[in-house]
C-alpha positions as a LaTeX table, in Angstrom:
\begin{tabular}{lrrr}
\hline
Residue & $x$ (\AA) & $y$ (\AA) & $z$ (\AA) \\
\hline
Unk1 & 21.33 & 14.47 & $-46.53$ \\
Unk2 & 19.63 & 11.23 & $-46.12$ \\
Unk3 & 19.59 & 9.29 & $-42.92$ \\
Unk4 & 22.07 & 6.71 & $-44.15$ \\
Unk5 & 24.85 & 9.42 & $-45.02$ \\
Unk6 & 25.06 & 10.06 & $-40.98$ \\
Unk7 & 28.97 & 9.39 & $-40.64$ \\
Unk8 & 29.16 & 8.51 & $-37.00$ \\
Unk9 & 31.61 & 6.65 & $-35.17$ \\
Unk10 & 29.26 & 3.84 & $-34.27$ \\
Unk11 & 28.12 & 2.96 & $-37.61$ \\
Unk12 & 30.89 & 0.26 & $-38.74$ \\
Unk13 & 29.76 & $-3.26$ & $-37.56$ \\
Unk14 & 26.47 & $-1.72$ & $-36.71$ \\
Unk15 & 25.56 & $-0.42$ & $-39.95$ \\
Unk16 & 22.04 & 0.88 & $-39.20$ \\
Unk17 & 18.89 & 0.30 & $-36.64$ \\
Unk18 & 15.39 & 0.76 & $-37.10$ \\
Unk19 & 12.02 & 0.39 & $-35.28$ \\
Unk20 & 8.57 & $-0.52$ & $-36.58$ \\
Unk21 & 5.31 & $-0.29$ & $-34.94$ \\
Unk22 & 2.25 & $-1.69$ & $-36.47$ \\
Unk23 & $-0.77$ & $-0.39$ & $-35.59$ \\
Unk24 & $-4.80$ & $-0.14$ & $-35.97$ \\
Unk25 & $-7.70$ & 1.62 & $-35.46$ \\
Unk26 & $-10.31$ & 0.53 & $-32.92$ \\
Unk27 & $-12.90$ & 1.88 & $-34.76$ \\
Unk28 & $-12.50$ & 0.23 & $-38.01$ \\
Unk29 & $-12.01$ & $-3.03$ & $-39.51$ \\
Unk30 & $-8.61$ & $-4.10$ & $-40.77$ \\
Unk31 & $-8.06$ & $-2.88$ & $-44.47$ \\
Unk32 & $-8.23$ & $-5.84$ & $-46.17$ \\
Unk33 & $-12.12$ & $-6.06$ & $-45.03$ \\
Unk34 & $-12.56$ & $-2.61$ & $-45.92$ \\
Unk35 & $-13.99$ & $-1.32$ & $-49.42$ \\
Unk36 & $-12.43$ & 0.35 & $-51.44$ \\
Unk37 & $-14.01$ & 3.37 & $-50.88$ \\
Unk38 & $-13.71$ & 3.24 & $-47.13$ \\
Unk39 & $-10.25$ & 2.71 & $-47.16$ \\
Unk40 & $-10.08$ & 5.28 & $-49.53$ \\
Unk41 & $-11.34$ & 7.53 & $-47.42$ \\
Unk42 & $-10.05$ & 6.73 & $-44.43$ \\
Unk43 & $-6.53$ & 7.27 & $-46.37$ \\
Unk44 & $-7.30$ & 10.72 & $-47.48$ \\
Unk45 & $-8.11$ & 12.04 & $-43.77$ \\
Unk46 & $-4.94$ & 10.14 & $-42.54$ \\
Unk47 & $-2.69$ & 11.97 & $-44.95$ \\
Unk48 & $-4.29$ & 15.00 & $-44.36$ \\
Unk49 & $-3.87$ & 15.06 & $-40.27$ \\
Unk50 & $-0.23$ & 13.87 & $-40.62$ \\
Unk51 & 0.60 & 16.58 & $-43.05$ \\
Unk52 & $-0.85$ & 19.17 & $-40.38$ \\
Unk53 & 1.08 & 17.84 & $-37.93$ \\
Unk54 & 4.18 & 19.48 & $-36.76$ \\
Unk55 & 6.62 & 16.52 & $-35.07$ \\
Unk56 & 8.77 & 18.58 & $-33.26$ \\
Unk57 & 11.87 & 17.59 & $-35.28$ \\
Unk58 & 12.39 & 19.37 & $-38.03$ \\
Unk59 & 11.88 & 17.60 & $-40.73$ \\
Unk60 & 9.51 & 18.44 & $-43.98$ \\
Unk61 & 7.64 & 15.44 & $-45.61$ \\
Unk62 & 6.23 & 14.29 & $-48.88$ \\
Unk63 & 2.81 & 12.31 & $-49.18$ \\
Unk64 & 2.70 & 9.50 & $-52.19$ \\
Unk65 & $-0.52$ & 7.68 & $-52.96$ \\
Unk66 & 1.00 & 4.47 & $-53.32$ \\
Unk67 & $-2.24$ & 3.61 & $-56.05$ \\
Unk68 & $-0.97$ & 6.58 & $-57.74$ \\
Unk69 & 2.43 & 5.21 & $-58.75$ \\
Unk70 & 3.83 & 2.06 & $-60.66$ \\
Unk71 & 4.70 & $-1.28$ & $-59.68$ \\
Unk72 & 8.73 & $-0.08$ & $-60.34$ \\
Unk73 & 8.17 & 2.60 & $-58.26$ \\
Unk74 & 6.38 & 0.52 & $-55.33$ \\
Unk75 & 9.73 & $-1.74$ & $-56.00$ \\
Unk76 & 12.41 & 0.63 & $-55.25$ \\
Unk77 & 10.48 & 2.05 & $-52.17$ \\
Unk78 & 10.59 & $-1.92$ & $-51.01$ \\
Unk79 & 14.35 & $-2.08$ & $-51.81$ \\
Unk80 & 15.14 & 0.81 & $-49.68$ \\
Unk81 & 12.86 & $-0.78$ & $-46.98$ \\
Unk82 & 10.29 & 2.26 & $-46.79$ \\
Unk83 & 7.49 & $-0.23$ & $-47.21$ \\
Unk84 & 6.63 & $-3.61$ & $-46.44$ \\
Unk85 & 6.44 & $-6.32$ & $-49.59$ \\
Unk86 & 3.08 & $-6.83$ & $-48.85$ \\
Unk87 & 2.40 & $-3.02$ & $-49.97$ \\
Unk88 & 3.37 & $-4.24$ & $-53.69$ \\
Unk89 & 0.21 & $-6.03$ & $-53.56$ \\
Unk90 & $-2.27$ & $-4.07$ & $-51.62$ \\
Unk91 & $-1.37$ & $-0.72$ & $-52.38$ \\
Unk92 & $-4.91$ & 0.31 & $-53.31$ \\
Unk93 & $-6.02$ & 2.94 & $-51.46$ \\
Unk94 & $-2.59$ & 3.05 & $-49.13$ \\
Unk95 & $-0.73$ & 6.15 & $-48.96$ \\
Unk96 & 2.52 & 6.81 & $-47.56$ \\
Unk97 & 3.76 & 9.78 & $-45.74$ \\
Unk98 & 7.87 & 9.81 & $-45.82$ \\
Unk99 & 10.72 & 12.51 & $-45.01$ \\
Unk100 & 12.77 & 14.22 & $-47.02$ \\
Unk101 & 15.48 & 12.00 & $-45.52$ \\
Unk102 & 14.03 & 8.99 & $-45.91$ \\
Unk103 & 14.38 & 8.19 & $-42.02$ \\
Unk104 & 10.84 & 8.50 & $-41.23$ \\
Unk105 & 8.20 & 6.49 & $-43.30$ \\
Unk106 & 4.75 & 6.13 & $-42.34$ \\
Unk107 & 2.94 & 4.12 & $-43.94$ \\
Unk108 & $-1.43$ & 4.49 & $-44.40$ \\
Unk109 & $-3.95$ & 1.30 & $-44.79$ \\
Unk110 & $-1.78$ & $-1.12$ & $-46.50$ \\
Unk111 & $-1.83$ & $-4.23$ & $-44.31$ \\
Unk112 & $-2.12$ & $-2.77$ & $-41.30$ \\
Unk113 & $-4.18$ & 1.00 & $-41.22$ \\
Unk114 & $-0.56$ & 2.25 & $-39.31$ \\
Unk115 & 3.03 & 1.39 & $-40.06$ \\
Unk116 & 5.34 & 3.57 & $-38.35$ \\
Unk117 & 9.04 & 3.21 & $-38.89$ \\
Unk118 & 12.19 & 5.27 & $-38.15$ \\
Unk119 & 15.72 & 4.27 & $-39.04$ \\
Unk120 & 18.85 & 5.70 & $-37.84$ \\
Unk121 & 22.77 & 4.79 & $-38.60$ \\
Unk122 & 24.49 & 2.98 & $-36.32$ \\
Unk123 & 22.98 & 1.29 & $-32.96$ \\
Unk124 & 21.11 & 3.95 & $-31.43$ \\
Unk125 & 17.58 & 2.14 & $-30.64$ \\
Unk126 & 17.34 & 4.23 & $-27.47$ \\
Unk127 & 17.24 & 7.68 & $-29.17$ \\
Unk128 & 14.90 & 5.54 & $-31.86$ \\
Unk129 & 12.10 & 4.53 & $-29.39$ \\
Unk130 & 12.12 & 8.09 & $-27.90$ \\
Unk131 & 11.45 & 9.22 & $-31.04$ \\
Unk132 & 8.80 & 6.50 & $-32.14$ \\
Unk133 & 6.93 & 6.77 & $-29.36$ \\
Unk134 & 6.43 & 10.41 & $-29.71$ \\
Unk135 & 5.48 & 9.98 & $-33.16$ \\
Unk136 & 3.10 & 6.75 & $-31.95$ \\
Unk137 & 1.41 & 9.41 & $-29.80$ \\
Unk138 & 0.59 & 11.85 & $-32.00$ \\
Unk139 & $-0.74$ & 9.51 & $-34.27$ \\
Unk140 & $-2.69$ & 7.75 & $-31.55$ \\
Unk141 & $-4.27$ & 11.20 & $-31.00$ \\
Unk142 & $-6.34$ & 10.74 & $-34.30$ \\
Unk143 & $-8.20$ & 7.48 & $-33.85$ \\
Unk144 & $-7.96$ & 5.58 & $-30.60$ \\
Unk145 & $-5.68$ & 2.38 & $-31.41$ \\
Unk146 & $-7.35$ & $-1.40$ & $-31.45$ \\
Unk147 & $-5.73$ & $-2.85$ & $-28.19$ \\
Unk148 & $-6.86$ & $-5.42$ & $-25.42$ \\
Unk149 & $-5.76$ & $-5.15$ & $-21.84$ \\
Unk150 & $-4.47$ & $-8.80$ & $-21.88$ \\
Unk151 & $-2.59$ & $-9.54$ & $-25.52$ \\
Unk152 & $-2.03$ & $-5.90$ & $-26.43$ \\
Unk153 & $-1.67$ & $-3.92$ & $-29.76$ \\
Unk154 & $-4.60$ & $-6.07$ & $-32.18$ \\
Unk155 & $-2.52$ & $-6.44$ & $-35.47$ \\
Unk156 & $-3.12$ & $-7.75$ & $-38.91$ \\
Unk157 & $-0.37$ & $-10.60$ & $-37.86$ \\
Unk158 & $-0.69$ & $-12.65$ & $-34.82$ \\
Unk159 & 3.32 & $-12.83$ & $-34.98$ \\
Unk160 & 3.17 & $-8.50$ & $-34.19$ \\
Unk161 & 0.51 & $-8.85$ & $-31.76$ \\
Unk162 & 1.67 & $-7.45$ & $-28.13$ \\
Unk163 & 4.01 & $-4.79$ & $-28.83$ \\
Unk164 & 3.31 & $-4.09$ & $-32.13$ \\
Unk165 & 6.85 & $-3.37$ & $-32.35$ \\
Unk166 & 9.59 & $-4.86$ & $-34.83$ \\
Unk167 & 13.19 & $-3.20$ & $-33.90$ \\
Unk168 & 15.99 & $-4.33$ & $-36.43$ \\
Unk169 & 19.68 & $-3.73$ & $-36.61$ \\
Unk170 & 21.58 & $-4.07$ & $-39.67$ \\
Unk171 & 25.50 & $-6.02$ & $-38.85$ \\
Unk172 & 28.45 & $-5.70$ & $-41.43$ \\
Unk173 & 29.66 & $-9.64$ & $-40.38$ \\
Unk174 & 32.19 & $-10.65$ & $-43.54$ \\
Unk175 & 34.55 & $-12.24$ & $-41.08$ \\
Unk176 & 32.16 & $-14.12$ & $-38.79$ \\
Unk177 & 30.43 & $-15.28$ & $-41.36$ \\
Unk178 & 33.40 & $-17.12$ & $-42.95$ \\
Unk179 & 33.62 & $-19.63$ & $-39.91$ \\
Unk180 & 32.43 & $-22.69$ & $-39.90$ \\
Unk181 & 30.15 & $-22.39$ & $-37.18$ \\
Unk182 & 27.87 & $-19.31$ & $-38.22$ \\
Unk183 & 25.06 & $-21.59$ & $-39.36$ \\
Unk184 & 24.72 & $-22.49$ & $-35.97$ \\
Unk185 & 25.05 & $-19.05$ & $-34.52$ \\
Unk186 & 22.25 & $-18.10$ & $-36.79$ \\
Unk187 & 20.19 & $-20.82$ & $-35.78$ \\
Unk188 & 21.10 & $-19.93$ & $-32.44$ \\
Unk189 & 19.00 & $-16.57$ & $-32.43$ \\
Unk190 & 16.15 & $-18.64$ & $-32.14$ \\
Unk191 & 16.40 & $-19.23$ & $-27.97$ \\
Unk192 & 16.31 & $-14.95$ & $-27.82$ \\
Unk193 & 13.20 & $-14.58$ & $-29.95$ \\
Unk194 & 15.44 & $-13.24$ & $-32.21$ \\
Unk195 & 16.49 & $-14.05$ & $-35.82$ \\
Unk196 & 19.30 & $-13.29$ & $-37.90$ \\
Unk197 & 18.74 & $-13.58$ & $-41.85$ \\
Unk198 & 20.74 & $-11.54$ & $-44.66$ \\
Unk199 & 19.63 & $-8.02$ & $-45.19$ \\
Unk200 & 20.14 & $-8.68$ & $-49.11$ \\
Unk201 & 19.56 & $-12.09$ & $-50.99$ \\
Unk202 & 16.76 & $-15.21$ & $-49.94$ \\
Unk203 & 16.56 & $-17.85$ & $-47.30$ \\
Unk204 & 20.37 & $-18.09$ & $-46.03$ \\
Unk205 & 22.14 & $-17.14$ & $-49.52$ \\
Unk206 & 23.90 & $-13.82$ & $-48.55$ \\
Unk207 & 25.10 & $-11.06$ & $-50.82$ \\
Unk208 & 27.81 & $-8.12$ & $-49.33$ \\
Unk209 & 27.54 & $-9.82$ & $-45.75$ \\
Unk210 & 25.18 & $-8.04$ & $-44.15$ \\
Unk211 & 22.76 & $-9.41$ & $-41.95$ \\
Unk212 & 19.91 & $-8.31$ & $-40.37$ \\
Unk213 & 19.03 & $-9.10$ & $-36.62$ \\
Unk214 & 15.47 & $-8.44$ & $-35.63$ \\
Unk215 & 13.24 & $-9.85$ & $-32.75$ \\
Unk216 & 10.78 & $-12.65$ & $-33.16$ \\
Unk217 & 9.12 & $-12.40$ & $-29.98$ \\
Unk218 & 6.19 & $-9.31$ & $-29.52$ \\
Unk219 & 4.31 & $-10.83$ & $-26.96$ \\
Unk220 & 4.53 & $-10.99$ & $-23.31$ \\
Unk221 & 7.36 & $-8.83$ & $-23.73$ \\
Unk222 & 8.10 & $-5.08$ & $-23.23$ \\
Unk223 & 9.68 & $-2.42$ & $-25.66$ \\
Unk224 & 12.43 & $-2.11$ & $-23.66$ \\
Unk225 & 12.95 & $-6.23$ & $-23.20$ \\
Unk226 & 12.97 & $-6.33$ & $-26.73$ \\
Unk227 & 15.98 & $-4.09$ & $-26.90$ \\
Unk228 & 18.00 & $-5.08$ & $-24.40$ \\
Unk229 & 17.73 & $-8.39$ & $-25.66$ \\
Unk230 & 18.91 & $-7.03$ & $-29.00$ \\
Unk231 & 21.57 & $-5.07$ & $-27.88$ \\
Unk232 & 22.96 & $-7.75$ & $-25.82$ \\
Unk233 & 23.02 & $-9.93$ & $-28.78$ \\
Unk234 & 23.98 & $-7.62$ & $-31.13$ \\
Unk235 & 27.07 & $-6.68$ & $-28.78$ \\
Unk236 & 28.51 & $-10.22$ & $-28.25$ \\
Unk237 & 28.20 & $-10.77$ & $-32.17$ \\
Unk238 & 29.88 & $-7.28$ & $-32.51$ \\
Unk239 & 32.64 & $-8.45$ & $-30.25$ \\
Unk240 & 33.44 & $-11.59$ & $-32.04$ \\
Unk241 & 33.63 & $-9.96$ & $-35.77$ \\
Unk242 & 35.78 & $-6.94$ & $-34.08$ \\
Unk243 & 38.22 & $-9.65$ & $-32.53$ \\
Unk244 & 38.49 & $-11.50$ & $-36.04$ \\
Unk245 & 39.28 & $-8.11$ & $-37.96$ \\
Unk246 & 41.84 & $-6.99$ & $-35.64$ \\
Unk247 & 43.67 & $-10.41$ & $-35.75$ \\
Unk248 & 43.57 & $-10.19$ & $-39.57$ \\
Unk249 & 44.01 & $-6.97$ & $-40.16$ \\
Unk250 & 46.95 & $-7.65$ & $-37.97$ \\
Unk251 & 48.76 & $-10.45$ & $-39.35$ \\
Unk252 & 47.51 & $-10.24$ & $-42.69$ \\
Unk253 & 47.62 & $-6.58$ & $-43.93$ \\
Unk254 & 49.09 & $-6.60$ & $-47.47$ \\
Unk255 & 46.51 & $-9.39$ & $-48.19$ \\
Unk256 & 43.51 & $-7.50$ & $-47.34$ \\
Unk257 & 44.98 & $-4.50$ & $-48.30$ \\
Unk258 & 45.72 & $-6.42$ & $-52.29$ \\
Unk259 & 41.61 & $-7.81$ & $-52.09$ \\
Unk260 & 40.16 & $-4.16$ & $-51.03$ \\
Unk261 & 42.36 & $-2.63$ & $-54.10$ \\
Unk262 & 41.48 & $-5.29$ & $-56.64$ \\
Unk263 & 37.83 & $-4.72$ & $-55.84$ \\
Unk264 & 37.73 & $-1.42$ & $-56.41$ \\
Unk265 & 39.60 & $-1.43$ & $-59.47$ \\
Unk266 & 37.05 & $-3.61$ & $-60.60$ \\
Unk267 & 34.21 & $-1.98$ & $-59.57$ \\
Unk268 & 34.89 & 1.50 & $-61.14$ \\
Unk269 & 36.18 & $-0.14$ & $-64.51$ \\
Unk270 & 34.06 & $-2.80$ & $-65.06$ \\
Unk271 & 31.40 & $-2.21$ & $-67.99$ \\
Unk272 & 28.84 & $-4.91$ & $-66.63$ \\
Unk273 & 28.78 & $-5.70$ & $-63.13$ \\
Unk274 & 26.39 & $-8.14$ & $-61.93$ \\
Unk275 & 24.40 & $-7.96$ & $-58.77$ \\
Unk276 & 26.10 & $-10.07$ & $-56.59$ \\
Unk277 & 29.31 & $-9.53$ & $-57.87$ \\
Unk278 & 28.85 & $-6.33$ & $-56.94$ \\
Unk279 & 27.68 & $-6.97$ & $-53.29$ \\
Unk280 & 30.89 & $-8.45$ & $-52.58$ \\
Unk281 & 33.06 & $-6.62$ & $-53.67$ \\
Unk282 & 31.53 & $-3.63$ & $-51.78$ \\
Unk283 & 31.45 & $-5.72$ & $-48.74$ \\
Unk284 & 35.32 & $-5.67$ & $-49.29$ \\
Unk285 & 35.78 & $-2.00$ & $-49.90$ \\
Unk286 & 33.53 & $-1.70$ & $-46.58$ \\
Unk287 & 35.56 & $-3.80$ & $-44.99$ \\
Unk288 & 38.75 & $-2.16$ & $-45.89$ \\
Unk289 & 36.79 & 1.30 & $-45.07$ \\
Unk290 & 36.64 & 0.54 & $-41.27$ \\
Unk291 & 39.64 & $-1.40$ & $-41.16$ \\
Unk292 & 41.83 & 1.89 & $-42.15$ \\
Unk293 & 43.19 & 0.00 & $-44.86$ \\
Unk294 & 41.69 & 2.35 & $-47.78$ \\
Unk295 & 40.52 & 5.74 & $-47.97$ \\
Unk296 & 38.39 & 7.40 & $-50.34$ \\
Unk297 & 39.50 & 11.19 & $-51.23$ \\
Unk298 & 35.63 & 12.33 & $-49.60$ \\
Unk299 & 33.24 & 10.46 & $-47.79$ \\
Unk300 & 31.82 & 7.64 & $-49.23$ \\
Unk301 & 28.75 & 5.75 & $-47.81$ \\
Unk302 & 29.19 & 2.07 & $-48.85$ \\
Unk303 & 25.41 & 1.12 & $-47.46$ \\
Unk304 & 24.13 & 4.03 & $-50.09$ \\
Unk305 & 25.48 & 1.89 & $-52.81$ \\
Unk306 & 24.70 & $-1.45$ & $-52.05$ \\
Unk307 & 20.64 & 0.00 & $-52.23$ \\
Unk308 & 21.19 & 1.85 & $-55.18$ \\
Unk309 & 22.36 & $-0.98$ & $-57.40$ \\
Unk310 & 19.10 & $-2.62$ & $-56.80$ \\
Unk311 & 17.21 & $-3.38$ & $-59.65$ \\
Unk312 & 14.54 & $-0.90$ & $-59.16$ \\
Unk313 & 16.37 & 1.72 & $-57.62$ \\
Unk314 & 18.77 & 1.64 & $-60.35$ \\
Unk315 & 15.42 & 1.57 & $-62.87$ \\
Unk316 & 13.66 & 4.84 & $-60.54$ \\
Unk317 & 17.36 & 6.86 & $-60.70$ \\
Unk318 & 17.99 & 6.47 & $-64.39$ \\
Unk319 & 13.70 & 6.23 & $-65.40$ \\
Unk320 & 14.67 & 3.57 & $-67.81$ \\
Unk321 & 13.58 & $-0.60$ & $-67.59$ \\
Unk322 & 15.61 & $-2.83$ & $-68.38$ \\
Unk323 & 14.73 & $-5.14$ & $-70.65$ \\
Unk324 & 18.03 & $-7.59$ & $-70.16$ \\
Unk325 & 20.24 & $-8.71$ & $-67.21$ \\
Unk326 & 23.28 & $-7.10$ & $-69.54$ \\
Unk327 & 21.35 & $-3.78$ & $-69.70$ \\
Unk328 & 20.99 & $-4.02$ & $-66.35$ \\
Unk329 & 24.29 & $-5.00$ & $-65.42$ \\
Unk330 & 26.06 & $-2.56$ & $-67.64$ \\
Unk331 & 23.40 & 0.49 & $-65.43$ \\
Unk332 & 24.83 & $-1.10$ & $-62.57$ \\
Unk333 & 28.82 & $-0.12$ & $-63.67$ \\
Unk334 & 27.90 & 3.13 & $-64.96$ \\
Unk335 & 26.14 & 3.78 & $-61.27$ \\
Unk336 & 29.37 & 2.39 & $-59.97$ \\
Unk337 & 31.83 & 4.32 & $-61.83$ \\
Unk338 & 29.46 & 7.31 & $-61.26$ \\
Unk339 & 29.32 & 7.54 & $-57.33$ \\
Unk340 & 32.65 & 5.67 & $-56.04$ \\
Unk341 & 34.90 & 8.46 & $-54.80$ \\
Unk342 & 38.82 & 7.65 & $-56.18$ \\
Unk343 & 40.80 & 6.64 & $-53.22$ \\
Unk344 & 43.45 & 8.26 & $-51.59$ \\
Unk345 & 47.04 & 6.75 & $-53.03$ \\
Unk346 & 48.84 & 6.77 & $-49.65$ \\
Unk347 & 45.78 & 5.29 & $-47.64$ \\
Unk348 & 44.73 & 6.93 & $-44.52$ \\
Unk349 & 42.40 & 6.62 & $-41.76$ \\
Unk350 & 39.07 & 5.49 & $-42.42$ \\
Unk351 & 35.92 & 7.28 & $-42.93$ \\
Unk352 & 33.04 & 4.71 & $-41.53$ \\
Unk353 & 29.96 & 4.06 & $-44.08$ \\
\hline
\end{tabular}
């Protein structure tokens, strides 16, 4: 089971958290002044402690060379946020030692000579740091870490220096977002040292209403600042989208109930579906998920799909390019069609993504 298939009760608004920590090696000099072979090198004897490691939870791991594989390849990884964009363009001699589950990813001398990164459903950044910073230490236990007793953690970017640490929470917001206001609330992140940007789609354009909140601020602040600042944020914009879908689910039942139905009929029955028609319509059936308004007949994890119809995850699944946006778009349906679970005629309680 992957890490996004966790069907808690906490995981509706809150679709998923994760925390980063960016890290390097006292001893060496950042990898983009490294050669080749030194980084190289310094990749191979990474990979090779990590995969000796045992990490106390469980899980078994694989190790990809990320010069090993294509730039498609590299792609989908980035869509399903195992590795930074900047690894699509200094991947050579970077590795990248993931889980089975796709919860841990570590990634080895891309920008930084450390990336560590575990995501979880829901919020749960508690459990997350406890199990980060176990995984920091064992790591840190291979090559002491590049840190100065004023500023902190050295990183590649001044904007991680400090903490190191990047803790994001994906929000399902398809209500609050509708208001005329949000632009402000958005810009309003700012005076937390937070930000709030769509998880899918550039600058402010959103696709499927999800947004990602993440803090700005590493410096002159602790790990644990950084997430109660988060959480407190993350609560109050929680609290407003939960108050909007009661109210509408409320007083205007049969109307969601008719939009949630007519985008699933066209999602499993469409022959071409473009992208972001396809985000928002599954933002619906999410919506309508939660809500109780439709059931599927077995679980169905809503976040799962809006990553796999990704144009490089759809390209890795069926190991096919596509040459046209109508190739692609007709992939995209046939995904569709492939994994959406029929619903349940008589509707039922929900099952949360």
């Amino acid at each position: 089971m992957m890490w996004y298939e966790e069907n808690n009760g906490d995981s509706q608004i809150a679709v998923a958290s994760r925390i980063r920590l960016d890290r390097n090696f006292r001893d060496y000099r950042f990898p983009e002044r490294m050669e080749k072979e030194e980084r190289s090198s310094l990749t191979d004897d990474l990979m090779r402690r990590l995969s000796g490691t045992d990490f106390g939870d469980g899980r078994s791991f694989r190790s990809i060379r990320l010069d090993n594989i294509s730039r498609p390849e590299r792609e989908a990884l980035a869509e399903r946020m195992l590795i930074g964009k900047s690894c699509l363009e200094h991947s050579e001699g970077g590795g990248l030692y993931l889980s089975r589950d796709e919860a841990v990813s570590i990634t080895v001398n891309s920008v930084s000579h450390i990336r560590l990164q575990i995501s979880r459903s829901g919020m749960d950044f508690r459990s997350l740091w406890g199990a980060i910073d176990r995984l920091d230490d064992k790591v840190a236990g291979f090559y002491p870490y590049a840190f100065d007793e004023k500023f902190g953690y050295r990183t590649t970017y001044p904007t991680n220096v400090g903490t190191g640490m990047k803790a994001f929470l994906v929000l399902h917001l398809p209500l609050l977002d509708s208001v005329e206001k949000f632009p402000e609330i958005m810009d309003e992140m700012g005076r937390y040292g937070l930000r709030l940007t769509p998880a899918f789609g550039k600058n402010r354009e959103q696709c499927g209403n999800l947004y990602v909140l993440m803090n700005r601020k590493t410096l002159g602040v602790s790990e644990h600042d950084i997430m109660d600042i988060m959480e407190n944020v993350a609560g109050q914009l929680i609290s407003q989208e939960k108050s909007m879908r009661e109210n509408s689910v409320k007083h205007h039942r049969l109307h969601t109930e008719d939009l949630c139905y007519k985008a699933y009929g066209t999602l499993r029955y469409a022959r071409l579906m473009p992208w972001k028609t396809a985000m928002t319509l599954l933002s619906k059936l999410r919506l309508g998920q939660e809500e109780g308004v439709i059931s599927f007949e077995r679980y169905c994890c809503i976040y799962e799909l809006m990553t796999g119809i990704q144009r490089y995850s759809l390209e890795e699944r069926y190991h096919k390019s596509y040459e046209s946006e109508e190739e692609l778009d007709h992939a995209r349906a046939e995904y569709l069609k492939e994994k959406l679970p029929r619903l349940k005629e008589d509707g039922g309680d929900s099952e949360e993504t």
